[in-house]
NUVEXFI-828593 format. One record per residue (C-alpha): residue number from 1; residue in three letters; x, y, z. Coordinates in pm, 1 decimal, always signed. Last residue first. Layout:
N
<rec><pos>NUM</pos><code>ALA</code><east>X</east><north>Y</north><up>Z</up></rec>
...
This chain:
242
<rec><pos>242</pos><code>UNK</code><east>+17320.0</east><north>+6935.9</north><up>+10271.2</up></rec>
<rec><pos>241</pos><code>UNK</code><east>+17590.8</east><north>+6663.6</north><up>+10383.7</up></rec>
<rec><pos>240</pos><code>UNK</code><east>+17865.7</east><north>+6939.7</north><up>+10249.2</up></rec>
<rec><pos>239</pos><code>UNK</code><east>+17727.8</east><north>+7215.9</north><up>+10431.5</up></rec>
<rec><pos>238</pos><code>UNK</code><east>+17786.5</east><north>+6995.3</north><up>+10711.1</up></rec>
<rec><pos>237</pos><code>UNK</code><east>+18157.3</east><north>+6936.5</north><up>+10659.2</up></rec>
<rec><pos>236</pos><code>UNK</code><east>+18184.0</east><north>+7332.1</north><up>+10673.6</up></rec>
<rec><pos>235</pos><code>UNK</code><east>+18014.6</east><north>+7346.5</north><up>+11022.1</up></rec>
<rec><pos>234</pos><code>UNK</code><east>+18211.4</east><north>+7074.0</north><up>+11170.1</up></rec>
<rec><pos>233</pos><code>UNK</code><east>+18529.7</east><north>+7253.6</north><up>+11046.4</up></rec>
<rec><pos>232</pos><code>UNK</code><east>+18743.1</east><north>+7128.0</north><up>+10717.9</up></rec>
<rec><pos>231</pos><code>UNK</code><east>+19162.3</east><north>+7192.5</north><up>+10750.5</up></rec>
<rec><pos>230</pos><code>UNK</code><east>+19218.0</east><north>+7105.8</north><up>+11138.9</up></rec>
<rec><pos>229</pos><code>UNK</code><east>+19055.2</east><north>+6890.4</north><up>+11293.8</up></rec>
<rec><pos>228</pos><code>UNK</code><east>+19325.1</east><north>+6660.8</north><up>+11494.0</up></rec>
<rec><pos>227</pos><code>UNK</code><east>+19180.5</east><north>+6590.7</north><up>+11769.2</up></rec>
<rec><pos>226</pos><code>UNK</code><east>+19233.2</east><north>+6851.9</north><up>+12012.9</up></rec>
<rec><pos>225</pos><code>UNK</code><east>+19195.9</east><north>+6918.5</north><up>+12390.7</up></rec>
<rec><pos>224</pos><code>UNK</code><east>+19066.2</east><north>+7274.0</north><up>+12527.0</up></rec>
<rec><pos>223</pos><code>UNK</code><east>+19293.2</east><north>+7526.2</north><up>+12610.9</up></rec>
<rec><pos>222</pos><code>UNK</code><east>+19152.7</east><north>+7790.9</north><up>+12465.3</up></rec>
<rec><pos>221</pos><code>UNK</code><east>+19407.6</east><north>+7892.6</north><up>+12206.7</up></rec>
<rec><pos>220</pos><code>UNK</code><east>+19420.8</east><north>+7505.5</north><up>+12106.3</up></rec>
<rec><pos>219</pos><code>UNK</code><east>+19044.6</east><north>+7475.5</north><up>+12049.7</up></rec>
<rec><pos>218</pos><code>UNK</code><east>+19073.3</east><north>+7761.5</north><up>+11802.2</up></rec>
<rec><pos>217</pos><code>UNK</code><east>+19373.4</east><north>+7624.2</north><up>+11604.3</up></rec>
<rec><pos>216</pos><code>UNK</code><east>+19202.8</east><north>+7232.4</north><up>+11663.3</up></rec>
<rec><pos>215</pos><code>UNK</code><east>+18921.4</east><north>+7316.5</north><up>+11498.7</up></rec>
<rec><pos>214</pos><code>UNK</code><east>+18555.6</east><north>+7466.2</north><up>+11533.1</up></rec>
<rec><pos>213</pos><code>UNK</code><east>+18274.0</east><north>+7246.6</north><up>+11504.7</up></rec>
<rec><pos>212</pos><code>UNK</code><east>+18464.9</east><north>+6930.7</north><up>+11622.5</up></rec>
<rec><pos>211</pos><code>UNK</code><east>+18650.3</east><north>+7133.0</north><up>+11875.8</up></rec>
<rec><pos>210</pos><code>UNK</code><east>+18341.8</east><north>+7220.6</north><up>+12016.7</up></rec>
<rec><pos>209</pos><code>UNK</code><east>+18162.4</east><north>+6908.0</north><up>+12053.5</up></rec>
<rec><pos>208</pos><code>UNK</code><east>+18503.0</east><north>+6704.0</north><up>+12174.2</up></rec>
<rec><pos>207</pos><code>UNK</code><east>+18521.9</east><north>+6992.2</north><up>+12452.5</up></rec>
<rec><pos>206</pos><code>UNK</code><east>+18170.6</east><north>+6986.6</north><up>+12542.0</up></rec>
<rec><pos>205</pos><code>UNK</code><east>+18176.0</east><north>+6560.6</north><up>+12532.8</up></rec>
<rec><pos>204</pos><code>UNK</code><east>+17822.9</east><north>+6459.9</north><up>+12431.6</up></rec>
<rec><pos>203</pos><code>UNK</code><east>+17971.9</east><north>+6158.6</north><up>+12223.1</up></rec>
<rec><pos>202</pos><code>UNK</code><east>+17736.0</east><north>+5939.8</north><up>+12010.0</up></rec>
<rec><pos>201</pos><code>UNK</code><east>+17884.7</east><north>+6118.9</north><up>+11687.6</up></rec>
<rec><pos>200</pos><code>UNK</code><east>+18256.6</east><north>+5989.7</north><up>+11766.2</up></rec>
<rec><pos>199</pos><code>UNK</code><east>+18314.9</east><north>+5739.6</north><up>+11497.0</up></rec>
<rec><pos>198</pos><code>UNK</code><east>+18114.4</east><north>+5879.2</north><up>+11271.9</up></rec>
<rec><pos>197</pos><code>UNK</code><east>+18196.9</east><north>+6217.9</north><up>+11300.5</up></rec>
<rec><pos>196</pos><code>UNK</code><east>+18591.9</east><north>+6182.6</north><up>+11293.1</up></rec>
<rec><pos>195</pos><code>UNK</code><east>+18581.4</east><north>+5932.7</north><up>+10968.6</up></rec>
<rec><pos>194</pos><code>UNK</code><east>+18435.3</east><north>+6274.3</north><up>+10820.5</up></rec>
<rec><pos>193</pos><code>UNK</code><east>+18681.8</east><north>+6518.2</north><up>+10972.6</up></rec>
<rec><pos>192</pos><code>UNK</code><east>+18956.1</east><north>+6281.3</north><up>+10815.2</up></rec>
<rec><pos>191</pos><code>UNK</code><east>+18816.2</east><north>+6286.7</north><up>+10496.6</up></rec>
<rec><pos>190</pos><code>UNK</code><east>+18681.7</east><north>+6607.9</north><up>+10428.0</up></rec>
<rec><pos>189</pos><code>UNK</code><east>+18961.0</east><north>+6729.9</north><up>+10211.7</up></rec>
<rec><pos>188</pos><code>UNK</code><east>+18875.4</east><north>+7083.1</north><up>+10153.2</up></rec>
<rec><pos>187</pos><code>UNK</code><east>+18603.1</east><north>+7175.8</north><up>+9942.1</up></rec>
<rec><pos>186</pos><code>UNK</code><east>+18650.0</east><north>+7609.7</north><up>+9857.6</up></rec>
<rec><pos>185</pos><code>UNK</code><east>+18416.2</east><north>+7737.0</north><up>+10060.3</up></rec>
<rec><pos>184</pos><code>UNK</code><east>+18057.3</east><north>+7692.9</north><up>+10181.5</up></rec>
<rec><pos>183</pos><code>UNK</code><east>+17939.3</east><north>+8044.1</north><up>+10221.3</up></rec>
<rec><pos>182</pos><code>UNK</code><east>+17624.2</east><north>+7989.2</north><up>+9968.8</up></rec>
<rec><pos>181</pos><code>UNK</code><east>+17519.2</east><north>+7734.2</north><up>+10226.4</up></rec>
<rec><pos>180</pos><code>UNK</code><east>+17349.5</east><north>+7965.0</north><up>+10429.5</up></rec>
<rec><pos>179</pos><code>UNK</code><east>+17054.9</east><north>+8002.8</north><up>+10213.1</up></rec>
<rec><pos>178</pos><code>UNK</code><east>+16804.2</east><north>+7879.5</north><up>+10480.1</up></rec>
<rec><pos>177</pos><code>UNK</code><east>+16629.2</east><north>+7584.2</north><up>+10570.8</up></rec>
<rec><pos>176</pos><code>UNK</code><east>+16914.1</east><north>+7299.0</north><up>+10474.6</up></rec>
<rec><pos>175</pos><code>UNK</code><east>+17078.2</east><north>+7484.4</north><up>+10649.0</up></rec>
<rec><pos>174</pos><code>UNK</code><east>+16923.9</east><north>+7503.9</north><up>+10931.2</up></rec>
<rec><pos>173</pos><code>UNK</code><east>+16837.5</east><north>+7155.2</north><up>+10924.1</up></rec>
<rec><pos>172</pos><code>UNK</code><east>+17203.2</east><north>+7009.8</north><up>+10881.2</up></rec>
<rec><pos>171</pos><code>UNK</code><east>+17273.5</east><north>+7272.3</north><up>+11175.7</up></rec>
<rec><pos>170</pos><code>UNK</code><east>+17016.6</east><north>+7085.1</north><up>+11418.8</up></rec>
<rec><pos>169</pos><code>UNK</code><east>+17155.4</east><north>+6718.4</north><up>+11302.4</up></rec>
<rec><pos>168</pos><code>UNK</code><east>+17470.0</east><north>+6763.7</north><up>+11312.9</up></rec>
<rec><pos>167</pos><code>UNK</code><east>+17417.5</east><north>+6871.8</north><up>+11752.7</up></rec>
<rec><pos>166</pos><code>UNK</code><east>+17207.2</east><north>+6572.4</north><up>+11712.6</up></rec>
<rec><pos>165</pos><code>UNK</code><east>+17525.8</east><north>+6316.3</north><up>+11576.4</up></rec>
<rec><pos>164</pos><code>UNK</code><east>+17778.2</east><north>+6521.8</north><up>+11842.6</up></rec>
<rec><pos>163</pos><code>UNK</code><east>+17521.2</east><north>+6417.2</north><up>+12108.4</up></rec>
<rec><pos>162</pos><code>UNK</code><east>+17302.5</east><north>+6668.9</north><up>+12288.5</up></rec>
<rec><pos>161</pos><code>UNK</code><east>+17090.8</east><north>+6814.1</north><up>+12039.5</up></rec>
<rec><pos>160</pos><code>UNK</code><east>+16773.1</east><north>+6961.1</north><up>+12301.0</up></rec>
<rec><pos>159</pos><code>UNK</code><east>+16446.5</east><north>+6886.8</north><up>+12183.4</up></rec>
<rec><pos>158</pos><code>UNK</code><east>+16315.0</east><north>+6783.4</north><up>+11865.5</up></rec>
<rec><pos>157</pos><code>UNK</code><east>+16051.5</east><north>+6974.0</north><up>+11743.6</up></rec>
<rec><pos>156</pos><code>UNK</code><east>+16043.0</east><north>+7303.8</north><up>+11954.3</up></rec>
<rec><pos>155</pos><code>UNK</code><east>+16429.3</east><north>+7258.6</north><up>+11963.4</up></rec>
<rec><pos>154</pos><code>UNK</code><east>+16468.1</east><north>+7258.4</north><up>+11563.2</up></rec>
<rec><pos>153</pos><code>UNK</code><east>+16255.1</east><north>+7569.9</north><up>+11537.7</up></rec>
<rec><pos>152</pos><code>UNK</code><east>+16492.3</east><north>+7760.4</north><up>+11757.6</up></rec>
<rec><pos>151</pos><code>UNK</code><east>+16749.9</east><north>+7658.5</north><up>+11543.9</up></rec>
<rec><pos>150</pos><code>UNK</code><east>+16509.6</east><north>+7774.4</north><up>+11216.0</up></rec>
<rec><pos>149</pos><code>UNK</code><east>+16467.9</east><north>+8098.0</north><up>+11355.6</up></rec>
<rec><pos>148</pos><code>UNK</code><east>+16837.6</east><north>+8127.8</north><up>+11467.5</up></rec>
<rec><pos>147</pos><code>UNK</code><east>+16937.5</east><north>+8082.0</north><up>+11080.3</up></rec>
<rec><pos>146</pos><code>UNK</code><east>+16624.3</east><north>+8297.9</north><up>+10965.7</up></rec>
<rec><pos>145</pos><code>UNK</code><east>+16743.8</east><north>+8595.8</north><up>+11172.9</up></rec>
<rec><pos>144</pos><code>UNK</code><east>+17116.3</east><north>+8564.6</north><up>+11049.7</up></rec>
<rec><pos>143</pos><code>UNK</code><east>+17004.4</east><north>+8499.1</north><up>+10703.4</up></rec>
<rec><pos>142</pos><code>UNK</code><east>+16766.0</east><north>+8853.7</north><up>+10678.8</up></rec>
<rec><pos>141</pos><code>UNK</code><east>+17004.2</east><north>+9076.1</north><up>+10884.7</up></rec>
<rec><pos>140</pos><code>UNK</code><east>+17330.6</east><north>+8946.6</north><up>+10670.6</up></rec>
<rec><pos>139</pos><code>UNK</code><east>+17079.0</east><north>+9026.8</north><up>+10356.6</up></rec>
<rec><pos>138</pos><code>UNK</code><east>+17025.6</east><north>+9405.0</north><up>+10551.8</up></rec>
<rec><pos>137</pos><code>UNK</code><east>+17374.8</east><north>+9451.5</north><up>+10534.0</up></rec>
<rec><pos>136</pos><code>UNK</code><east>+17604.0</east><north>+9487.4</north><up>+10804.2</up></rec>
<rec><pos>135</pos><code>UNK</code><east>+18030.3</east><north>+9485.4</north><up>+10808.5</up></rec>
<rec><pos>134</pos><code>UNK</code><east>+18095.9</east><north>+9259.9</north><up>+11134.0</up></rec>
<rec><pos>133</pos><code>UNK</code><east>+18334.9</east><north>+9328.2</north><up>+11426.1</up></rec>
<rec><pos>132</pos><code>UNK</code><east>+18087.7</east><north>+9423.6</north><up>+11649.5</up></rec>
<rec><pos>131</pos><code>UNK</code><east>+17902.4</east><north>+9046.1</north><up>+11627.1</up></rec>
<rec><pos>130</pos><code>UNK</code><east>+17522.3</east><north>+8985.2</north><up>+11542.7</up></rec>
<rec><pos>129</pos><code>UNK</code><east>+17373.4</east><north>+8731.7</north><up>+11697.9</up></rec>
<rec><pos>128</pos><code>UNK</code><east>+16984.7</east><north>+8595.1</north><up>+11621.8</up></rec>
<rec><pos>127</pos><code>UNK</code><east>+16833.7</east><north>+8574.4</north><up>+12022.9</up></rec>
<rec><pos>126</pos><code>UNK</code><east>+16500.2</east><north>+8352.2</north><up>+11963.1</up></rec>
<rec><pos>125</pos><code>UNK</code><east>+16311.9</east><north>+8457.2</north><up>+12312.9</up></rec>
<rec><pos>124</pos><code>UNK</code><east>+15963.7</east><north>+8170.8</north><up>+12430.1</up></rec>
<rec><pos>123</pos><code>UNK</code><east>+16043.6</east><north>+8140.0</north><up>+12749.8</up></rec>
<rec><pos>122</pos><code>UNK</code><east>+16152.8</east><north>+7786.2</north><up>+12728.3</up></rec>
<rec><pos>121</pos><code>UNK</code><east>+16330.1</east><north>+7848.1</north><up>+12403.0</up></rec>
<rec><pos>120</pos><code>UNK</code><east>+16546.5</east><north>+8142.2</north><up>+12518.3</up></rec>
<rec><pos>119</pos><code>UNK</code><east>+16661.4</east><north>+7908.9</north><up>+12899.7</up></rec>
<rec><pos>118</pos><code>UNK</code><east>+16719.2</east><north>+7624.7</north><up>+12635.0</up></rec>
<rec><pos>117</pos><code>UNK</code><east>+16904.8</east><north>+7838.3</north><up>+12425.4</up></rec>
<rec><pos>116</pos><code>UNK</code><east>+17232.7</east><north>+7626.6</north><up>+12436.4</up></rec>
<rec><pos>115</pos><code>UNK</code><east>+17360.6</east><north>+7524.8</north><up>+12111.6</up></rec>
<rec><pos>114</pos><code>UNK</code><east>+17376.0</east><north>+7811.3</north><up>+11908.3</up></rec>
<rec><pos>113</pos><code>UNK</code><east>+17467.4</east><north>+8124.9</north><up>+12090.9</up></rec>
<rec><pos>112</pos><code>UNK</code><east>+17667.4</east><north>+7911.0</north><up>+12320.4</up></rec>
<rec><pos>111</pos><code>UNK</code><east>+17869.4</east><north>+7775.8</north><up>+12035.8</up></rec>
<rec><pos>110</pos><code>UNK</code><east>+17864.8</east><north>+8129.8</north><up>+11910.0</up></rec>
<rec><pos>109</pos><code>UNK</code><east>+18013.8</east><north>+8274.6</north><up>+12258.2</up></rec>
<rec><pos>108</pos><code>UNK</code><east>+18256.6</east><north>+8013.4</north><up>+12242.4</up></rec>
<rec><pos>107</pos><code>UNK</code><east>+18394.0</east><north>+8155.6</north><up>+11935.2</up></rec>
<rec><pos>106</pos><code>UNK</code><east>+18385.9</east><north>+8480.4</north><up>+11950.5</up></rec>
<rec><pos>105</pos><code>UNK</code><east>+18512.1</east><north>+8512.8</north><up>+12327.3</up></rec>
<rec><pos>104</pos><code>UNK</code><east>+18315.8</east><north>+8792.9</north><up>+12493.3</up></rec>
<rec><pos>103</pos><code>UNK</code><east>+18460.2</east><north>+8886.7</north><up>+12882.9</up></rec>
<rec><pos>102</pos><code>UNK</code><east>+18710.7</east><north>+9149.2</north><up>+12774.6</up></rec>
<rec><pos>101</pos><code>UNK</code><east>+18455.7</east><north>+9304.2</north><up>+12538.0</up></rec>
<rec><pos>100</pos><code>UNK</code><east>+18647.4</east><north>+9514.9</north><up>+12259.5</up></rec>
<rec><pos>99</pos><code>UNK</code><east>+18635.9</east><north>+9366.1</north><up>+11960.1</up></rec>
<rec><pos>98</pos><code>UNK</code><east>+18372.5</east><north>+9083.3</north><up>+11961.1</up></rec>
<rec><pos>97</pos><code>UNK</code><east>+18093.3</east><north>+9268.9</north><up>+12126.7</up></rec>
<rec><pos>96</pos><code>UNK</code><east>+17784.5</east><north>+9018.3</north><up>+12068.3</up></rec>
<rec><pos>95</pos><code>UNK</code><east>+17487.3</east><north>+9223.3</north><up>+11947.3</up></rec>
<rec><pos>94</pos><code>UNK</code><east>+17192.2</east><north>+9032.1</north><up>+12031.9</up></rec>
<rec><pos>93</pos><code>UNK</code><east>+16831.9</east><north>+9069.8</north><up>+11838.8</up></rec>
<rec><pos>92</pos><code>UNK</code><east>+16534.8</east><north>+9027.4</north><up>+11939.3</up></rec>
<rec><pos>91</pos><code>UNK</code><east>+16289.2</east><north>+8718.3</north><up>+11810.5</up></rec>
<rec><pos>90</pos><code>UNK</code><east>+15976.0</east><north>+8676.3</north><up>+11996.3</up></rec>
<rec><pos>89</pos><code>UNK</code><east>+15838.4</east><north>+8305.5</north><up>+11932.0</up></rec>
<rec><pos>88</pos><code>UNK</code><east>+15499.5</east><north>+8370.5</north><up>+11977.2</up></rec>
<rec><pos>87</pos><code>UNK</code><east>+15212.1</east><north>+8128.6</north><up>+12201.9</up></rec>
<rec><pos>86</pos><code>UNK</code><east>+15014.6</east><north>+7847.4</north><up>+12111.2</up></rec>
<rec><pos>85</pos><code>UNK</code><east>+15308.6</east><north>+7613.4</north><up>+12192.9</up></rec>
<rec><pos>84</pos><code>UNK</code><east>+15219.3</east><north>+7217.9</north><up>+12078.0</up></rec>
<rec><pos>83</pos><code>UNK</code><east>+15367.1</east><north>+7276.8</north><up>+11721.9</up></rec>
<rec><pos>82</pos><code>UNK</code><east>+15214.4</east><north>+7307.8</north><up>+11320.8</up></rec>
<rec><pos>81</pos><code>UNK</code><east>+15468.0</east><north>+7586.1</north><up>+11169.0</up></rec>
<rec><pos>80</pos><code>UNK</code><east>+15386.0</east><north>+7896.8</north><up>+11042.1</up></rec>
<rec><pos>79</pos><code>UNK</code><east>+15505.5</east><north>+7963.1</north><up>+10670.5</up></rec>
<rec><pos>78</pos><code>UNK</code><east>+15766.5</east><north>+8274.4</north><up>+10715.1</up></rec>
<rec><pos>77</pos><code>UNK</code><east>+15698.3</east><north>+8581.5</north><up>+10510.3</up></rec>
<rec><pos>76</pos><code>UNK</code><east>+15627.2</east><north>+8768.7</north><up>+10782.8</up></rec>
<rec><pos>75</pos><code>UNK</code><east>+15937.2</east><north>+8674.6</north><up>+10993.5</up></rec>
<rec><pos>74</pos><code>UNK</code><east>+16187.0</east><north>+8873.3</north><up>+10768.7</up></rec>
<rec><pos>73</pos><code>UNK</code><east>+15964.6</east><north>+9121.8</north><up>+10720.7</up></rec>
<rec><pos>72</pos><code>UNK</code><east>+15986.0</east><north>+9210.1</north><up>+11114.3</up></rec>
<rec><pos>71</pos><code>UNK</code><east>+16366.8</east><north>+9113.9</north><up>+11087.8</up></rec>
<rec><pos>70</pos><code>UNK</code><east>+16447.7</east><north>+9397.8</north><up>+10824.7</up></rec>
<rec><pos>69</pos><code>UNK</code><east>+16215.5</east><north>+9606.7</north><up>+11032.3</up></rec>
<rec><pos>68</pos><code>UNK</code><east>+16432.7</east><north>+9508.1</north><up>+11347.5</up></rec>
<rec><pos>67</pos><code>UNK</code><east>+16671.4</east><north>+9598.9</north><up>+11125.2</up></rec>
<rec><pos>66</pos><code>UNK</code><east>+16598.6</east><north>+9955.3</north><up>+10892.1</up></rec>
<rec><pos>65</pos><code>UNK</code><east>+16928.8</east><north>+9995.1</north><up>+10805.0</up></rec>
<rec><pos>64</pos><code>UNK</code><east>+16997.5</east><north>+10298.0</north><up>+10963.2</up></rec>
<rec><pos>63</pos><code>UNK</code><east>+16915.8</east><north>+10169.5</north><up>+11261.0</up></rec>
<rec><pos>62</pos><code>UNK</code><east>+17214.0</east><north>+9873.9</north><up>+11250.6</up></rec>
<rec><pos>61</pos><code>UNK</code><east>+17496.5</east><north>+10149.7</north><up>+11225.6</up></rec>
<rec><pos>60</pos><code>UNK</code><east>+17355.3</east><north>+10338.5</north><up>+11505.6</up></rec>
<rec><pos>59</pos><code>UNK</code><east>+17334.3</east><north>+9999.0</north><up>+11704.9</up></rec>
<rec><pos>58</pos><code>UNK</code><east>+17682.2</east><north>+9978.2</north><up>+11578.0</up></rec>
<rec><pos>57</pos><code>UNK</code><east>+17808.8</east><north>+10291.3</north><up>+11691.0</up></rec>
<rec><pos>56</pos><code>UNK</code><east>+17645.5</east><north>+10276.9</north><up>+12050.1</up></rec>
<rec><pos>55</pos><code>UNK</code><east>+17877.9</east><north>+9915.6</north><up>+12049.8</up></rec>
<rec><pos>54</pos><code>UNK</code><east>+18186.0</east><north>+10151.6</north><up>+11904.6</up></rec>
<rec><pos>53</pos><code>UNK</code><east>+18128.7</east><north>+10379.5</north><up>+12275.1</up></rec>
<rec><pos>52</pos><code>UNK</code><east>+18245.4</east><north>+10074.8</north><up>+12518.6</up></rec>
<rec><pos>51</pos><code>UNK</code><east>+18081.8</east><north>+9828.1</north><up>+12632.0</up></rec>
<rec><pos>50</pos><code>UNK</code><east>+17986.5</east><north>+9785.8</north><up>+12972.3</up></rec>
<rec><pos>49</pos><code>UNK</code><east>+17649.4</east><north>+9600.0</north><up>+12970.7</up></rec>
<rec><pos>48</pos><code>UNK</code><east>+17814.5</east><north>+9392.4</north><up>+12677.6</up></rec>
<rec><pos>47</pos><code>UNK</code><east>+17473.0</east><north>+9240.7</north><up>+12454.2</up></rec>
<rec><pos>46</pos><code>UNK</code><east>+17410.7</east><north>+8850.4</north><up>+12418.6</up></rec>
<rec><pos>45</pos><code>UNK</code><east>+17222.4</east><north>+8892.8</north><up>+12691.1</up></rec>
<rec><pos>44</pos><code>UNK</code><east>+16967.0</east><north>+9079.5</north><up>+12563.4</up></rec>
<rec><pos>43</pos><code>UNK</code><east>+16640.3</east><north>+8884.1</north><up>+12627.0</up></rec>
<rec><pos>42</pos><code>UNK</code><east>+16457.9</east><north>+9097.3</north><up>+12836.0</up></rec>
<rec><pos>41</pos><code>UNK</code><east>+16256.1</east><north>+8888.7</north><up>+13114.0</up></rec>
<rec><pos>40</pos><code>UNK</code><east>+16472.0</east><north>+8628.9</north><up>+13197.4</up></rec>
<rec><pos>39</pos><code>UNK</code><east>+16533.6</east><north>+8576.1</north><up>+13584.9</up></rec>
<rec><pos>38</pos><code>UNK</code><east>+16812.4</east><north>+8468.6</north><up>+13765.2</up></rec>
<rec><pos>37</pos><code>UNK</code><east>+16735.0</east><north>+8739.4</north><up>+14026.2</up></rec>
<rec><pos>36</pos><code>UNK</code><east>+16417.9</east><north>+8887.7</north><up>+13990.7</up></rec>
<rec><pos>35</pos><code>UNK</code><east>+16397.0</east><north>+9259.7</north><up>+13942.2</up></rec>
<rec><pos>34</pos><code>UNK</code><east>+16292.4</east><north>+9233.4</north><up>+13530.6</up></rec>
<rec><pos>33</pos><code>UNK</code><east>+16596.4</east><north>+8995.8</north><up>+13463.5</up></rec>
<rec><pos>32</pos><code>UNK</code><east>+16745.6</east><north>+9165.7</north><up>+13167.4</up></rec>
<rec><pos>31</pos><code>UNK</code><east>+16656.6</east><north>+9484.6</north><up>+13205.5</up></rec>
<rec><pos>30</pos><code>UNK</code><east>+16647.4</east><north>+9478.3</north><up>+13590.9</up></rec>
<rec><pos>29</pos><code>UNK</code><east>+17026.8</east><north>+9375.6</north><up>+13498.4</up></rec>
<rec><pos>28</pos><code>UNK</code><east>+17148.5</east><north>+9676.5</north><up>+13265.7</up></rec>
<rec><pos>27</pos><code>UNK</code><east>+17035.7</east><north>+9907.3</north><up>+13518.8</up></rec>
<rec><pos>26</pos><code>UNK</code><east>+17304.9</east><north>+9765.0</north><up>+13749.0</up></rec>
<rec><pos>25</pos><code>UNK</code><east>+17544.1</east><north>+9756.5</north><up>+13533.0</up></rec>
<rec><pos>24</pos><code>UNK</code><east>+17477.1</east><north>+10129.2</north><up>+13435.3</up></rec>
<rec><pos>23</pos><code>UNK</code><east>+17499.6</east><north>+10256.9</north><up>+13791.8</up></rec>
<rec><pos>22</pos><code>UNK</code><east>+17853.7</east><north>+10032.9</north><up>+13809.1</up></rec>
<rec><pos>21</pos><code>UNK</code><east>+17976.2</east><north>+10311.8</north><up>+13577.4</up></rec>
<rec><pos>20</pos><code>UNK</code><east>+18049.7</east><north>+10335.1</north><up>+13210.4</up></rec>
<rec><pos>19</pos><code>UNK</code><east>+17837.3</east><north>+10657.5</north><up>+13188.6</up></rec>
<rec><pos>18</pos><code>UNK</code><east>+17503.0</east><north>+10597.3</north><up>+13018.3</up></rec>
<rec><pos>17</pos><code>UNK</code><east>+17405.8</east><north>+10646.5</north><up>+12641.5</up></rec>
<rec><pos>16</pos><code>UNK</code><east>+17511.8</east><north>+10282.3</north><up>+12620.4</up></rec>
<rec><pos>15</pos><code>UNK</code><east>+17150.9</east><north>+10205.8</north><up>+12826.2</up></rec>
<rec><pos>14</pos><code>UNK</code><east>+16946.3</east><north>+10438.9</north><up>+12605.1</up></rec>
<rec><pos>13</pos><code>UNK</code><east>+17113.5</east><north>+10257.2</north><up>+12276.8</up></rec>
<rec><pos>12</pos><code>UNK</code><east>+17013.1</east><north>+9950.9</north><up>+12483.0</up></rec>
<rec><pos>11</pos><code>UNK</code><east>+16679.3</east><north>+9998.2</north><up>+12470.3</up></rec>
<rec><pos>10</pos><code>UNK</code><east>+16659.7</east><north>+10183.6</north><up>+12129.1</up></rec>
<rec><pos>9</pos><code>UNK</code><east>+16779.4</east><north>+9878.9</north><up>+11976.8</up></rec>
<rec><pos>8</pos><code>UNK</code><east>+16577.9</east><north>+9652.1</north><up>+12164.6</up></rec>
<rec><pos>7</pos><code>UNK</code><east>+16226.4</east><north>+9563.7</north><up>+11978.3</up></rec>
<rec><pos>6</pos><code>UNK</code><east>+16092.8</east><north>+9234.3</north><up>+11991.0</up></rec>
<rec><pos>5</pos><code>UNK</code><east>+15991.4</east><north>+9091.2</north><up>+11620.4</up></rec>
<rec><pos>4</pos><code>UNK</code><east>+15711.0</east><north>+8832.8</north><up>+11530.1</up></rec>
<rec><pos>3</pos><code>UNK</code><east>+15734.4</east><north>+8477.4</north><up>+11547.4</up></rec>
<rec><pos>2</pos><code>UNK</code><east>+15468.4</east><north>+8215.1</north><up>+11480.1</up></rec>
<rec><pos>1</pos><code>UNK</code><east>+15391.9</east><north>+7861.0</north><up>+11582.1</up></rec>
């Protein structure tokens, strides 16, 4: 399997050129479905069809630096892997508006950004997210691309995580894959989140997955339950097990 760049930041730099009106909307669809309804055919829905003018600002920000070239070299240097699909993994990158999109929610946006790209993996998208509210850097660009690379990698060989012990599984190969344990912080006390996993790690629950991975503070704000996560994450106890 390889993967090789698809080109959208002059896409939707077109589209945010556009008046704020229903016009846009509208345009913003046949993008992303190609005229069929429920379709797939541009992968940008990670992007705010109404954003406001700091999303044209960021794409700005991100062609300066050379991304989707960033992410082209990025994917050359990766070894190919041995799987069943003779065809390319095209990887395009999602801006997630963070800031100013009523309808984005950072946090279950990156659960969903993570954890369910079957309808990216069956056609053959990887959709690395970027959020509005982050400072770039080409070695952001590099990591982010090879952390969504590597979760789309995890699919084609082992289908989708569904328990809490799978959904482990997928970011213990990431990282292990990557250098995205350099942000482990400071070791907490792991115990508690620890005894958590292993008693629950056979559970598909959404709301026990997410709160496991993000805490009881974010869980809380949603309205989802809690169980008492609150000073390591799922993703920090992870980097731990790498």
């Amino acid at each position: 399997m390889t993967f090789e760049v698809l080109p959208v930041l002059s896409a939707m730099e077109a589209l945010y050129q556009k008046p704020i009106t229903i016009e846009r909307f509208k345009t913003y669809l046949r993008m992303l479905q190609g005229g069929v309804k429920g379709g797939l055919k541009f992968p940008i829905g990670g992007f705010n069809p109404m954003a406001k003018p700091h999303l044209l600002q960021k794409i700005k920000e991100l062609q300066l630096l050379g991304a989707e070239d960033v992410i082209a070299t990025t994917l050359s240097n990766l070894t190919p892997i041995n799987t069943s699909s003779k065809h390319p993994i095209q990887v395009a990158l999602n801006i997630a508006d963070d800031e100013k999109g009523g309808w984005t929610n950072r946090y279950t946006t990156d659960f969903d950004s993570k954890f369910n790209i079957n309808a990216l993996v069956t056609r053959n998208f990887c959709t690395p997210y970027f959020w509005s509210s982050e400072i770039y850097t080409k070695r952001l660009i590099e990591e982010r691309t090879l952390e969504y690379v590597y979760r789309t990698l995890y699919w084609r060989l082992n289908g989708k995580p569904r328990s809490l012990e799978e959904h482990v599984q997928q970011e213990r190969y990431v990282y292990k894959h990557t250098n995205s344990i350099r942000s482990l912080k400071e070791k907490n006390d792991d115990t508690f989140i620890k005894h958590f996993y292993h008693t629950h790690k056979k559970e598909e629950s959404y709301h026990l997955l997410f709160n496991f991975f993000y805490g009881d503070d974010i869980s809380s704000s949603l309205g989802y339950p809690t169980h008492g996560i609150k000073n390591t994450n799922g993703f920090e106890y992870i980097k731990t097990l790498v």
